[in-house]
C-alpha positions as CSV (number, residue, x, y, z in Angstrom):
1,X,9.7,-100.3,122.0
2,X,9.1,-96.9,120.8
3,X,7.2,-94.6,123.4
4,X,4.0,-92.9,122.0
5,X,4.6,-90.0,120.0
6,X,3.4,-86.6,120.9
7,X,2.5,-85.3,117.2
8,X,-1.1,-85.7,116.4
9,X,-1.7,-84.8,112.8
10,X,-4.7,-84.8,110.2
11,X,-4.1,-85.9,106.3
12,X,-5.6,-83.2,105.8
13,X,-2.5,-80.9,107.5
14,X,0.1,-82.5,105.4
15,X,-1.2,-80.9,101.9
16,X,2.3,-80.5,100.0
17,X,3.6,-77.2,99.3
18,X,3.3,-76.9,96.2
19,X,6.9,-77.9,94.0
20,X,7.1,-74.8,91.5
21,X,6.5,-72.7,94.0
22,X,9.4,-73.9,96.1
23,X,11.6,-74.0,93.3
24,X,10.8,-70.8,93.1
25,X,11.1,-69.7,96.4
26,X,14.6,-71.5,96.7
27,X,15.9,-69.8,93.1
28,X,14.9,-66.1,94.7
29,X,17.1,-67.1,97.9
30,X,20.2,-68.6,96.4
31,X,20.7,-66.7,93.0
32,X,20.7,-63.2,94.4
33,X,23.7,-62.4,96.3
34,X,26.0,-64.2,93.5
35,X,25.3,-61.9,90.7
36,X,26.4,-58.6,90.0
37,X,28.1,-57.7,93.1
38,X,31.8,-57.2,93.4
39,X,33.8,-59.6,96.1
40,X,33.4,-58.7,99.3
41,X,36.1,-58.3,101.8
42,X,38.1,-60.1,103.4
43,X,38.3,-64.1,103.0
44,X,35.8,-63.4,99.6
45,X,38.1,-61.8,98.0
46,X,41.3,-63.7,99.2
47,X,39.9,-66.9,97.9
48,X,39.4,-65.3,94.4
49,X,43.2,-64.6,94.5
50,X,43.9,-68.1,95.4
51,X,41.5,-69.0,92.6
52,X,43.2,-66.9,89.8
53,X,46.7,-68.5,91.0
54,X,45.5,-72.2,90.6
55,X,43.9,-71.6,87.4
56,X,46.6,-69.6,85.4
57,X,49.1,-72.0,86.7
58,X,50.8,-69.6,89.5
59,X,50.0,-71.9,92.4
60,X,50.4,-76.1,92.6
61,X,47.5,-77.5,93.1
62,X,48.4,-79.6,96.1
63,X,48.8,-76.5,98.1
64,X,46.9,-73.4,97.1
65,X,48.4,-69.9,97.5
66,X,48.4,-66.6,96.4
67,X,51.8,-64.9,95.4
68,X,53.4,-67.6,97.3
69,X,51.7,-66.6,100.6
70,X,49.3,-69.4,102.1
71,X,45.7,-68.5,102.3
72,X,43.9,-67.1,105.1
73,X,41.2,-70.4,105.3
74,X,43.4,-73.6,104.7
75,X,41.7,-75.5,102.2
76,X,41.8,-77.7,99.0
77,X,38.5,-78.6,97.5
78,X,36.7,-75.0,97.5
79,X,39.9,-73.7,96.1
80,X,39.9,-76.1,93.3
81,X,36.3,-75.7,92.1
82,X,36.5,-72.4,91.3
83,X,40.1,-72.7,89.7
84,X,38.6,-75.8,87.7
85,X,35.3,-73.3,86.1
86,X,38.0,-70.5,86.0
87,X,40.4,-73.2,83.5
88,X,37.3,-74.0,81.4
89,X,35.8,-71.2,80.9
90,X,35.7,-68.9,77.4
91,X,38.3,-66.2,77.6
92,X,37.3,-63.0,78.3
93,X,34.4,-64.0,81.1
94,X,34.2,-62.2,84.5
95,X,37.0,-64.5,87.2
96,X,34.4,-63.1,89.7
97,X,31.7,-64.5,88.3
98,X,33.0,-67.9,87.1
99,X,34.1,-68.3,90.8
100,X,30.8,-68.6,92.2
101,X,29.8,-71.5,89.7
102,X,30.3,-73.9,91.4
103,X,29.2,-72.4,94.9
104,X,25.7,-71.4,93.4
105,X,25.2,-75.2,92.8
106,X,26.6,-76.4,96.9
107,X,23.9,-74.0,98.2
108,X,21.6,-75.5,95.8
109,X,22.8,-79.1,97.3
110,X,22.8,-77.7,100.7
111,X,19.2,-77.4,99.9
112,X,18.2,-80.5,98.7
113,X,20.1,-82.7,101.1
114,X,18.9,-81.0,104.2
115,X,15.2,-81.6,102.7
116,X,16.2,-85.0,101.7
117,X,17.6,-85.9,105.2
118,X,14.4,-84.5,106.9
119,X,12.4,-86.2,105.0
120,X,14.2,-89.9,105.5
121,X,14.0,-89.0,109.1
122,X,10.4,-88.2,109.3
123,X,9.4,-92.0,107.7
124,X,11.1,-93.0,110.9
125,X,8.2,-95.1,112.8
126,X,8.8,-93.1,116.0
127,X,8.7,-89.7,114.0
128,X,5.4,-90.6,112.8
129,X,2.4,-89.2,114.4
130,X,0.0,-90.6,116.7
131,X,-2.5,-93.2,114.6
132,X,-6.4,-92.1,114.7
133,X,-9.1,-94.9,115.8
134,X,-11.1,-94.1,113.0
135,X,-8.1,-93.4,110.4
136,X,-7.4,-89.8,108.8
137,X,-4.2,-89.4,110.3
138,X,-1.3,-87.8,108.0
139,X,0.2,-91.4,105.5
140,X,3.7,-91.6,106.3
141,X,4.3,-90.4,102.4
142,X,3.4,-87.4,102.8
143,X,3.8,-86.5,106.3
144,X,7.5,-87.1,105.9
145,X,7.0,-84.7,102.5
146,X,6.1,-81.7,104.1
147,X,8.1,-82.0,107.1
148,X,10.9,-82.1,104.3
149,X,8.9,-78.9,103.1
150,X,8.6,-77.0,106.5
151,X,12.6,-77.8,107.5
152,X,13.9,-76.6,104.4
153,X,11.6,-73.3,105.2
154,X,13.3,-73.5,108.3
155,X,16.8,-73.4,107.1
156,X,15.9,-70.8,104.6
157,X,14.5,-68.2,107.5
158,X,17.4,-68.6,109.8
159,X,19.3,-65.0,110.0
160,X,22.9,-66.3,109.9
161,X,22.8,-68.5,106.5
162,X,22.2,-65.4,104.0
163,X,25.3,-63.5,103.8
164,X,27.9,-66.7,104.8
165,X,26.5,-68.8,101.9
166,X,26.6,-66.4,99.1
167,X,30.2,-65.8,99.7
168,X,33.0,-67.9,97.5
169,X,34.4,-69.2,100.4
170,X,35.4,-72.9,102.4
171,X,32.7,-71.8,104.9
172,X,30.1,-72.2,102.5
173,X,31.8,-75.8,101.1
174,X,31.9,-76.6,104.3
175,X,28.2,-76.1,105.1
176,X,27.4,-78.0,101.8
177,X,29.4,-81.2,103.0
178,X,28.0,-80.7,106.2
179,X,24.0,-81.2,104.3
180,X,25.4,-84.4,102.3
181,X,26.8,-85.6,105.6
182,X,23.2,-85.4,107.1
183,X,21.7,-86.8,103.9
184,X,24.2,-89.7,104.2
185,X,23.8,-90.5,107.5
186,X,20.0,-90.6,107.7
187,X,19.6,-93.2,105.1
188,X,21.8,-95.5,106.3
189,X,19.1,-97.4,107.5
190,X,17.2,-97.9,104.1
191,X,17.3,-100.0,101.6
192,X,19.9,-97.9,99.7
193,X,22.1,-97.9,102.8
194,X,25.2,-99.0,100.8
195,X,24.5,-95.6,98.8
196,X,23.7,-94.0,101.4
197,X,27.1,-95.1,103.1
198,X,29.0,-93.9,100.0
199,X,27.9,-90.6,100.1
200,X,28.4,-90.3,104.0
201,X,32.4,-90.9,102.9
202,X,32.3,-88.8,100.4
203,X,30.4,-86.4,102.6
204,X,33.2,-87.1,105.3
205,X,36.6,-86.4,102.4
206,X,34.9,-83.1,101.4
207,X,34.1,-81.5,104.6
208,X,38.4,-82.6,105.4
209,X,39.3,-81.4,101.9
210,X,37.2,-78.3,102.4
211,X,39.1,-76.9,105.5
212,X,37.6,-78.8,108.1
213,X,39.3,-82.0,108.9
214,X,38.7,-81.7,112.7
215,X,35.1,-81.5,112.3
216,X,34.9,-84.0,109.7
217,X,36.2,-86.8,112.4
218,X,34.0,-85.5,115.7
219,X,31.1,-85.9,112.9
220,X,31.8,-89.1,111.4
221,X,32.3,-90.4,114.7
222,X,29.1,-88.9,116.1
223,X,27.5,-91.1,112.7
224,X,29.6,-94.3,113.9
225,X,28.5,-94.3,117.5
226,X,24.6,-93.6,116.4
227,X,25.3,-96.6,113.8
228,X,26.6,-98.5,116.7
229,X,23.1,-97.6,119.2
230,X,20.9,-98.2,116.2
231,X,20.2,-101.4,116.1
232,X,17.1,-101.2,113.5
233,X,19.0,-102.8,110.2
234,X,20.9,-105.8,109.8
235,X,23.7,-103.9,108.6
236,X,24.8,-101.7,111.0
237,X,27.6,-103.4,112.1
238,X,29.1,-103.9,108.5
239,X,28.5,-100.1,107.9
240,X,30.1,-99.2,111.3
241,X,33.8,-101.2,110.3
242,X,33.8,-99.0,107.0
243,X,33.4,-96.2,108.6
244,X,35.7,-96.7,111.0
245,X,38.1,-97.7,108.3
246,X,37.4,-94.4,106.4
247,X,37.5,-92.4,109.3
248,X,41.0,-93.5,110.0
249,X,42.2,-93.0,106.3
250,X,41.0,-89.8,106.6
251,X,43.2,-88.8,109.7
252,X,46.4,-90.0,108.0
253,X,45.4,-87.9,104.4
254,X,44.7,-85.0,107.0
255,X,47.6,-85.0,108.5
256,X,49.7,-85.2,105.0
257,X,47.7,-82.5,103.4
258,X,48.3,-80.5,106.3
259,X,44.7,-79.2,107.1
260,X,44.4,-78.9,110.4
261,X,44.3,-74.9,111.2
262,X,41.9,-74.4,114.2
263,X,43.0,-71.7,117.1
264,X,42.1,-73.0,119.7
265,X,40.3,-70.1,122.8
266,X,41.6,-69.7,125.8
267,X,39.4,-72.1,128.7
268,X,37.0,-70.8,130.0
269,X,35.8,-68.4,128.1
270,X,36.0,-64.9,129.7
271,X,32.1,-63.3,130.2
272,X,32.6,-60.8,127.7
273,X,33.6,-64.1,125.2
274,X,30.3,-65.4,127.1
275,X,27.9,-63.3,126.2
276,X,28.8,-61.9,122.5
277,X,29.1,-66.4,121.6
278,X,25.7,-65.9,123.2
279,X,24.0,-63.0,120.7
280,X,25.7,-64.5,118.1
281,X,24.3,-67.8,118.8
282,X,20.8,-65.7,119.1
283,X,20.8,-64.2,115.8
284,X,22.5,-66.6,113.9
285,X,19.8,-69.6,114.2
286,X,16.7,-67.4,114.4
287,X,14.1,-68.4,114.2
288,X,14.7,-71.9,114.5
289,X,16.3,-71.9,118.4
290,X,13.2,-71.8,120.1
291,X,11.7,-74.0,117.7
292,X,14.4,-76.7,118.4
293,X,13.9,-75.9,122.0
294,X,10.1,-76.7,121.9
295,X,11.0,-80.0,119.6
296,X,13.3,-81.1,122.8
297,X,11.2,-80.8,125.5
298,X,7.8,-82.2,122.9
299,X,9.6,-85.0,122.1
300,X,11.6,-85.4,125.2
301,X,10.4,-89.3,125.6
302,X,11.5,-90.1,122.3
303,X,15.5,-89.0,122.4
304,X,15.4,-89.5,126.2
305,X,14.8,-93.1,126.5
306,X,16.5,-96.4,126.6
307,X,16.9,-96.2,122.5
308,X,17.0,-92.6,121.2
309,X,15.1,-91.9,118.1
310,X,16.2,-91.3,114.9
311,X,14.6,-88.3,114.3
312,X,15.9,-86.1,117.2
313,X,18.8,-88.1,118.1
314,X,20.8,-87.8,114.8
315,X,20.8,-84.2,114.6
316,X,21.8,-83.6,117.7
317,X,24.9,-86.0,117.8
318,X,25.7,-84.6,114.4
319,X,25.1,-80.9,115.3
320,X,27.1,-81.8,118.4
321,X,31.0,-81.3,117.4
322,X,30.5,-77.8,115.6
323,X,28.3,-77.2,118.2
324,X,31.1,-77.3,121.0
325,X,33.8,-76.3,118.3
326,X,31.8,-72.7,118.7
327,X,32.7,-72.7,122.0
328,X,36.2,-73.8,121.7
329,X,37.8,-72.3,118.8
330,X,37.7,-68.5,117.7
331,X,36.1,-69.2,114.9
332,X,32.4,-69.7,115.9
333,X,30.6,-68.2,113.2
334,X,32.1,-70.0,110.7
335,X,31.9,-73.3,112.4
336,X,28.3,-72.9,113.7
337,X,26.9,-72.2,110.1
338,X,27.0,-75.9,109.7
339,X,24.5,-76.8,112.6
340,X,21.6,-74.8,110.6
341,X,21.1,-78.2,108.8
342,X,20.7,-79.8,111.9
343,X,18.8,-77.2,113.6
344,X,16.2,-77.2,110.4
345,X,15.5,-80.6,111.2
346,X,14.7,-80.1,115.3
347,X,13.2,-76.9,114.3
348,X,10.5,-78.8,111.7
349,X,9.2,-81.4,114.1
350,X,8.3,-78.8,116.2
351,X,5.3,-78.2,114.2
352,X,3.5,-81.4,115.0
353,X,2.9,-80.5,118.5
354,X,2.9,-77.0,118.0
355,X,0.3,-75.1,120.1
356,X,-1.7,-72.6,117.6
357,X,-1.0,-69.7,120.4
358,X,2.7,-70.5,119.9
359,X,2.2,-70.8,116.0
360,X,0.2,-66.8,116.3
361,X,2.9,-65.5,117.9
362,X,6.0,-66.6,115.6
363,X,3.5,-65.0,113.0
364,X,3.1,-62.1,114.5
365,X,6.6,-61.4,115.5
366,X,7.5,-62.5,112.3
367,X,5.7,-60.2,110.3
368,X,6.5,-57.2,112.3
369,X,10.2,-58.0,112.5
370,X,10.9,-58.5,108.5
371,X,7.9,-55.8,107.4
372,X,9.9,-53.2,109.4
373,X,13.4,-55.0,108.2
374,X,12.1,-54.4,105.0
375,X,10.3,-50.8,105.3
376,X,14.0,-49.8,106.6
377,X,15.7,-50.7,103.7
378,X,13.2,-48.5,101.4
379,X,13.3,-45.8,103.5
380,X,17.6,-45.8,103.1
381,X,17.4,-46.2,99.4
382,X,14.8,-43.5,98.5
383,X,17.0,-41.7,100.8
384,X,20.3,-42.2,98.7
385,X,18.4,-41.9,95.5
386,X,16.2,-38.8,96.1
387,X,17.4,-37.4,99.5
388,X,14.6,-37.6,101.4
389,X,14.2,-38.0,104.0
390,X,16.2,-35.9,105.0
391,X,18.0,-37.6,108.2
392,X,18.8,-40.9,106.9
393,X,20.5,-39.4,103.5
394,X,22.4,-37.4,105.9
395,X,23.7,-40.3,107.9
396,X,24.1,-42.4,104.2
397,X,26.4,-39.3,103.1
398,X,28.3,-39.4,106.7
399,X,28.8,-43.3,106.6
400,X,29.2,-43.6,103.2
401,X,31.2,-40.7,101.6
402,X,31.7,-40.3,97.7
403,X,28.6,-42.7,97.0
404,X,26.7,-41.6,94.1
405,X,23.6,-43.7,94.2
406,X,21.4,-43.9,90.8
407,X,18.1,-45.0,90.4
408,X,17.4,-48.3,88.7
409,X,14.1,-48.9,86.9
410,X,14.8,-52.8,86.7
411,X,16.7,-52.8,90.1
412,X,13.3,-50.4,91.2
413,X,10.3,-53.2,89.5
414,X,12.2,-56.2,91.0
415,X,12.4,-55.2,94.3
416,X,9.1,-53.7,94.0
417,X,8.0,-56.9,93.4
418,X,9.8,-59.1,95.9
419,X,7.6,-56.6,98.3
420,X,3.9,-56.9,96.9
421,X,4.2,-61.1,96.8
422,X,5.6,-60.5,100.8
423,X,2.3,-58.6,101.1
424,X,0.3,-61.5,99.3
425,X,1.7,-64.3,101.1
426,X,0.5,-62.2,104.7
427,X,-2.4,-61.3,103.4
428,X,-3.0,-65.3,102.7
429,X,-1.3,-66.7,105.9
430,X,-3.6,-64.1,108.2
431,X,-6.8,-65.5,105.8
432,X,-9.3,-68.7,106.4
433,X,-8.3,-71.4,104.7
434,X,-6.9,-75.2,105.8
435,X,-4.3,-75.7,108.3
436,X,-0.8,-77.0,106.5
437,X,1.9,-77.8,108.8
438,X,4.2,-76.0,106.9
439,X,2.2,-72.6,107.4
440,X,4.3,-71.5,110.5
441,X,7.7,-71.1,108.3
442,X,6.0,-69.6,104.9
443,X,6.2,-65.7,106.7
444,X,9.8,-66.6,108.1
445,X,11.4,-68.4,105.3
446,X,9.5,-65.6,102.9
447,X,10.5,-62.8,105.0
448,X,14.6,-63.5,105.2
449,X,14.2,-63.8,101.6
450,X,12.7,-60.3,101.4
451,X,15.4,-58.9,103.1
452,X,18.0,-60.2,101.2
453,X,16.4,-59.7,97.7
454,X,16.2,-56.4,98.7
455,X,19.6,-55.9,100.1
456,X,20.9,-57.8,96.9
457,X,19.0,-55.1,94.5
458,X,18.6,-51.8,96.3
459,X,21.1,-51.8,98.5
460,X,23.8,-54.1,96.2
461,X,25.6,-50.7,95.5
462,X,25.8,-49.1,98.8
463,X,26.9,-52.5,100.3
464,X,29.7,-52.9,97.4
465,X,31.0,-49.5,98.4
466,X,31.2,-50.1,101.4
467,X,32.2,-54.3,101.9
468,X,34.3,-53.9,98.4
469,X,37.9,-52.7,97.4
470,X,36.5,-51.6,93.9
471,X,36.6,-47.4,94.7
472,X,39.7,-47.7,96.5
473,X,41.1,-49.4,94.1
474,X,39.9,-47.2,91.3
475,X,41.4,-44.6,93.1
476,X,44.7,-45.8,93.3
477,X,44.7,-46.8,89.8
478,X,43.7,-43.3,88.8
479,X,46.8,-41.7,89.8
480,X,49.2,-44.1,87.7
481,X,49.5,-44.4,84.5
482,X,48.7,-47.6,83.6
483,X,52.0,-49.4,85.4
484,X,53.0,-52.8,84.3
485,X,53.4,-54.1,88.1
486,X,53.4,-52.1,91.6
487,X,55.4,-53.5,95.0
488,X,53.7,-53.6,97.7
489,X,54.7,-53.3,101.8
490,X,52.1,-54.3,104.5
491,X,48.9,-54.8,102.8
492,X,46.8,-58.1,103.3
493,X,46.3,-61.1,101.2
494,X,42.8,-59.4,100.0
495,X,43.9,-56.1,99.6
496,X,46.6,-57.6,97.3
497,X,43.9,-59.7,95.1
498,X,41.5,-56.8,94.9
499,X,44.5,-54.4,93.3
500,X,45.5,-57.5,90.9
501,X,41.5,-57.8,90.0
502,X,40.2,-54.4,90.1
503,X,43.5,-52.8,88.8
504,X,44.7,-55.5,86.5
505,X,48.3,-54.8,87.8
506,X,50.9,-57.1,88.3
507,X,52.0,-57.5,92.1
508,X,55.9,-58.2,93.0
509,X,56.8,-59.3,96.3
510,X,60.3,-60.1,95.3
511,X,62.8,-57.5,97.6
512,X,64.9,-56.2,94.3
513,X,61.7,-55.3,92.4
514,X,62.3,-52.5,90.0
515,X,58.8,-51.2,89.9
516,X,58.1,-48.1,89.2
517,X,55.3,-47.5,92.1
518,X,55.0,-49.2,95.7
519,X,51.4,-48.9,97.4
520,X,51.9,-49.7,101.4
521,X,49.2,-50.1,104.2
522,X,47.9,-47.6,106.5
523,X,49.2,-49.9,109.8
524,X,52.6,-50.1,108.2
525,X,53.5,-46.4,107.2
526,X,55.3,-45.5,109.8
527,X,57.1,-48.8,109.7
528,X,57.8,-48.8,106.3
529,X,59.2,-44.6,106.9
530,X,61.9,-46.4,108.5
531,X,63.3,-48.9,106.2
532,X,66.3,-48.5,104.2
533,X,63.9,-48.7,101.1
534,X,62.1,-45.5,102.4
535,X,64.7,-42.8,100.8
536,X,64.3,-44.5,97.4
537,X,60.9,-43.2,97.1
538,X,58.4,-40.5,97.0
539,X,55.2,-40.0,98.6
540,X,52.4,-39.1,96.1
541,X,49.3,-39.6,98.1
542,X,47.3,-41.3,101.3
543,X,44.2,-43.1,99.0
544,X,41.7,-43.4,101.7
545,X,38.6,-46.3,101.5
546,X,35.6,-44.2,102.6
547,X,34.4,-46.5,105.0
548,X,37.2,-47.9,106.6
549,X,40.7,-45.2,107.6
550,X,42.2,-48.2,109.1
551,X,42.4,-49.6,104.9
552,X,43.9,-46.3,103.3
553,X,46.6,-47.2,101.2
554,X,49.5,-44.8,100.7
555,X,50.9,-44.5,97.2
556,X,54.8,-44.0,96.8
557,X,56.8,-43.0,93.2
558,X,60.7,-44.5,92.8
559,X,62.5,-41.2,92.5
560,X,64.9,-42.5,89.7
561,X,63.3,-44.5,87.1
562,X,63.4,-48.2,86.7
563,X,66.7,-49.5,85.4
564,X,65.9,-51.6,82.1
């Protein structure tokens, strides 16, 4: 027996939002970030190394490297997709580019499944609100629509999803698989449950093939034990043995593939571990935390009873292994970017039985926290364009040395842009008009796009300068003359790619290279000073990276020339 639920919501609340506009509003999140910006350090540009190796026939496929060296994040599938549109692709286009192909089109997916998973959830009969005496309650059609609409708003608005999803990386396959996953599992129950079991294996392969073969078992076995308590279609029990099967095919191909690559923390965390897990945890899901906070203790009956809801219970056993892996493992923000699927969901049926006090506040805070997020990011470009004011071009030409920043009049009307519809969409949420439950998220999900269109447009060259190896590797290149291939001593797998990219130079490894220039890292200078190889050349020159001294490179010249 379901227990009564605590949403009570008009048909007139659940107008739709309407679908160009989110389109729209989806396009102006995931395209900018993915064109015309250099890769950033460190794993974005290692896995464009990796990329350039698979595709020109340098690394086999069944175990990606670069130069011979494994990668930094062990993985197959992201690896391969970009190799694959890198193999195909006209001669002569951009590897950078091409590389983020196919990862423009998993954040598009990460979109739609989360939405599509919401959605399935919110037909649930104990999702759906409380039935009037006289009727006009929300129809389950479109109630479940635009709590689809207001999670997908939610996911879009959380802080920690911008930068980590633009970037060609397995964390950003990984968050993708994680969607389908969701998408998968919350149609099980429906009429298309075989197809919906399908894509939850699928789902399952790709998160393992992806990097994360760890999490892809503590999920699918958080989707086999709520198959196993949901007893609400006849063929859960059918769906639960092929799961199982799957799930233990997919140990045995992990294991042979060699996937597993987690490092583990040290138990219990120390309270310095404590409380930076903490801010990151903070940040990283605003705003939808406190939402999915109020959605616990709202719906509290519902995922507290003798049978746990769908709606809340699914996403939280499914958010629950990266969840903990966060806690475990050193590598929490890349594992907790795949709960913000599962926080969307909590976060959107918070708005049924959301207080309109509570609703004026996240406004509120909302637009003061992006309008100044945004007013900052003017005031630092006019400053590096015009110098004025005065203090912050002074701190831009301290933190950012050598920068020449030039105005842009498309860069200039786009972002100008972006800002008047932010002002629209304010001046129309603080207006009269009907109540939509979606209403809450517009000046969220509207404001972290701002800020990233913004940081994508005005400050795209400042950020390449500084998150890029393109000047330094300019530099270096400038003080060669155009060498067929350079050895290298202690420099990183990224550092590496960027000089093979950026310098279209041919990198040896091999210990008898007969190069005519070596390039060593900062850290190993001194170690590399007392080598045996060290007599055999000459310095030339420290190439520094104006934002980092830790990544100057040092540039060394054979003193004999190279033997034919």
């Amino acid at each position: 027996m379901n227990t009564p639920s605590p949403a009570i919501v008009t048909q007139d609340a659940v107008r739709r939002l309407p679908r160009l506009a989110l389109i729209l509003f989806v396009l102006t999140y995931v395209l900018p970030g993915f064109w015309g910006r250099e890769p950033w350090k460190t794993i974005d540009m290692g896995s464009l190394g990796v990329m350039l190796d698979l595709a020109t026939g340098a690394s086999p496929w069944q175990a990606p490297t670069f130069l011979g060296l494994p990668p930094d994040a062990q993985a197959l599938l992201p690896y391969w997709l970009g190799a694959w549109v890198m193999a195909i692709a006209p001669a002569g286009w951009d590897a950078a580019t091409l590389s983020r192909l196919p990862f423009i089109l998993m954040l598009g997916l990460t979109m739609g499944a989360t939405w599509k998973a919401i959605e399935l959830l919110a037909r649930s009969p104990a999702a759906q609100p409380v039935a009037f005496a006289f009727g006009g309650e929300a129809r389950p059609d479109d109630y479940a629509r635009v709590m689809a609409d207001a999670g997908l708003l939610a996911l879009m608005s959380c802080l920690g999803l911008a930068q980590a999803s633009h970037e060609v990386t397995p964390m950003a396959a990984q968050l993708c698989m994680s969607s389908l996953l969701f998408c998968g599992v919350a149609g099980l129950h429906t009429h298309r449950g075989a197809t919906h079991l399908a894509l939850t294996l699928l789902a399952l392969l790709s998160l393992s093939l992806s990097g994360a073969p760890t999490l892809a078992l503590l999920m699918g076995v958080g989707a086999l034990a709520w198959l196993i308590l949901d007893k609400q279609h006849p063929n859960s029990t059918v769906h639960a043995l092929i799961l199982a099967l799957g799930l233990a095919l997919l140990l045995v191909l992990s294991q042979h593939l060699q996937l597993w690559q987690f490092t583990w923390r040290s138990l219990p965390p120390t309270a310095k571990q404590t409380a930076t897990l903490l801010r990151l945890w903070v940040w990283f899901t605003w705003p939808a935390w406190p939402l999915v906070l109020w959605t616990l203790w709202a719906w509290r009956q519902a995922w507290w009873g003798r049978r746990p809801s769908r709606h809340i219970a699914l996403p939280l056993l499914l958010m629950l292994a990266p969840a903990l892996a966060a806690i475990v493992t050193v590598q929490e923000e890349r594992v907790l970017l795949l709960t913000l699927p599962y926080f969307a969901a909590l976060a959107a049926f918070a708005l049924p039985t959301l207080r309109r006090s509570v609703s004026a506040f996240i406004d509120w805070f909302t637009l003061l926290f992006f309008s100044g997020s945004a007013l900052l990011i003017w005031i630092i470009w006019c400053a590096g364009v015009s110098g004025w004011p005065t203090q912050p071009a002074a701190n831009l030409r301290r933190l950012l040395p050598g920068l020449d920043l030039v105005f842009s009049w498309p860069i200039f009307a786009l972002a100008l842009a972006a800002t008047g519809t932010w002002v629209a969409l304010v001046a129309w949420r603080v207006g009269r008009h009907r109540s939509a439950l979606w209403k809450s998220l517009v000046l969220p999900a509207s404001g972290a796009t701002l800020c990233w269109l913004l940081l994508m447009t005005l400050w795209l060259p400042m950020l390449d300068f500084a998150r890029s190896y393109a000047p330094l590797v300019r530099n270096v290149v400038a003080l060669m003359s155009q060498p067929e291939c350079i050895q290298v001593h202690g420099l990183s797998k990224a550092q590496m790619a960027a000089l093979r990219h950026h310098g279209q130079m041919r990198i040896d490894l091999s210990g008898d290279s007969r190069c005519e220039w070596l390039v060593v890292g900062m850290r190993a200078k001194e170690a590399f000073e007392s080598t045996d190889q060290a007599p055999s050349w000459r310095w030339v020159q420290t190439v520094r990276r104006p934002t980092d001294q830790y990544e100057n490179l040092v540039l060394y010249r054979r003193l004999t020339e190279p033997q034919p």
